[in-house]
C-alpha positions in Angstrom: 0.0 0.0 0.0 2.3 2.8 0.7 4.7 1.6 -2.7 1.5 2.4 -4.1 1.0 6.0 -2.3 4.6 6.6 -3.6 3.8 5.8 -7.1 1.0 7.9 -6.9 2.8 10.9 -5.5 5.1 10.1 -7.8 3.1 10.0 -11.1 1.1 13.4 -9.6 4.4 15.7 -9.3 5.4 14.1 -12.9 2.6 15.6 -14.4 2.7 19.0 -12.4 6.4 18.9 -13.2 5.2 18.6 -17.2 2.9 21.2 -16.9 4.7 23.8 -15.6 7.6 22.7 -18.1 5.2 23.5 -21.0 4.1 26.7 -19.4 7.1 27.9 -19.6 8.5 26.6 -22.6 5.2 29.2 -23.9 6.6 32.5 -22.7 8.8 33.7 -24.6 6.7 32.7 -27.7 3.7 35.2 -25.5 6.0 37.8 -25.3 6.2 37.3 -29.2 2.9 36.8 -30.2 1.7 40.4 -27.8 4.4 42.2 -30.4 2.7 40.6 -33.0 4.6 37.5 -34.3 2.1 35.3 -36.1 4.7 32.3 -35.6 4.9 32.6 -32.2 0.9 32.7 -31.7 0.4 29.5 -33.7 3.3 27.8 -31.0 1.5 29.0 -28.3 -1.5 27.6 -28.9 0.0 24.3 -29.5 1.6 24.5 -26.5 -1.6 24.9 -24.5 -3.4 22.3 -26.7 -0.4 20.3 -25.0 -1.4 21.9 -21.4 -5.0 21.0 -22.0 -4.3 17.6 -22.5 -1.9 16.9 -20.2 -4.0 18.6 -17.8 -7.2 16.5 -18.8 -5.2 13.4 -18.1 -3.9 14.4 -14.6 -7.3 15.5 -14.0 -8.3 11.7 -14.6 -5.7 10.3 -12.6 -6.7 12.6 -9.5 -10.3 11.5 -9.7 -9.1 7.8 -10.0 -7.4 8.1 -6.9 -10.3 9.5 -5.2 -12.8 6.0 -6.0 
């Protein structure tokens, strides 16, 4: 049981960690896009397609835990 609570706590900061890693992988590409790049605007909302779905799946897995 508690190999199990690590794994969990493991899995959860593995995601937060990938989030936050995208996040900031977008900012300089924001910075771009307010000044008008095109380019830039077209990564950035990859990159939070990318957030949203990462984020839909650690979603999951939190609710999972919770059953």
């Amino acid at each position: 049981m508690i190999e199990l609570i690590k794994k969990i706590k493991k899995i959860k900061m593995e995601k937060f960690e990938q989030l936050k890693s995208l996040l900031e992988e977008a900012t300089s590409d924001v910075e771009k896009t307010a000044n008008g790049n095109k380019a830039a605007g077209v990564r950035v909302r990859k990159i939070l397609q990318e957030v949203k779905d990462v984020a839909q799946e650690f979603r999951k897995e939190i609710s999972a835990m919770k059953k």
